[in-house]
N, C-alpha and C positions, 0 to 999 in steps of 0.2 A: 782270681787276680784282681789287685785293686784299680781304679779307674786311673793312681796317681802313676801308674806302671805302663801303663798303656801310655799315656802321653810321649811326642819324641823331646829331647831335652831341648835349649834353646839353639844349637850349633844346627842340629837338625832340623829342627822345625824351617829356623831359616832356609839353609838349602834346600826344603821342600819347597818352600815359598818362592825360593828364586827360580825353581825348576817350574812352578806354577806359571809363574810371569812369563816365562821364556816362552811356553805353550802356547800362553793364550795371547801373544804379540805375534806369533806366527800367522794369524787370521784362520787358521783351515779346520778348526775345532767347532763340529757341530753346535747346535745353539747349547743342548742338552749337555753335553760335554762344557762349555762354557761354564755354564750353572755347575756344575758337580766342580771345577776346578774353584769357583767363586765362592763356594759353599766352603770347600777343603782352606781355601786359602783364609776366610775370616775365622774359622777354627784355628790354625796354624798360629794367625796374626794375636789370638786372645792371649794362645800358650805363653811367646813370645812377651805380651805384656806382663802376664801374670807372672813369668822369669826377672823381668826389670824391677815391677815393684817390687817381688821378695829381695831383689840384689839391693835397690835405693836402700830399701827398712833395712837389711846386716848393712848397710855404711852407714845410716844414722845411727843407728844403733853402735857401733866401731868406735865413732867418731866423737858422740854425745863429749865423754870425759875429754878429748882432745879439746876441742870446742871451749869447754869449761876451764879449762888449764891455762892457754892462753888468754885467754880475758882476766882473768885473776895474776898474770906475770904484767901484765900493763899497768 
């Protein structure tokens, strides 16, 4: 299985993330528990990034000729 299959998509990773936060606002999570949630969550938070820029680059990408079309009707 490839590493790109094992990631959860960006819908999920969020509510992972939000379920993370929920936990660790609770106060009652060991320190060790802390660390393992804070670990999980800057994992989650990378997926998450690395979801927006591929989404940014297909709209520039989309867009480029949009962009270019308009400047040329002025």
């Amino acid at each position: 299985m490839s590493k790109q299959s094992k990631q959860p998509n960006f819908e999920s990773a969020m509510t992972q993330l939000e379920s993370l936060i929920t936990q660790m606002e609770q106060d009652d999570l060991s320190l060790d528990a802390a660390l393992k949630n804070f670990e999980k969550g800057v994992s989650l938070t990378r997926v998450c990034q690395s979801s927006l820029n591929d989404a940014e680059q297909r709209i520039k990408i989309l867009t480029q000729g949009i962009e270019e079309d308009f400047l040329i009707d002025e």
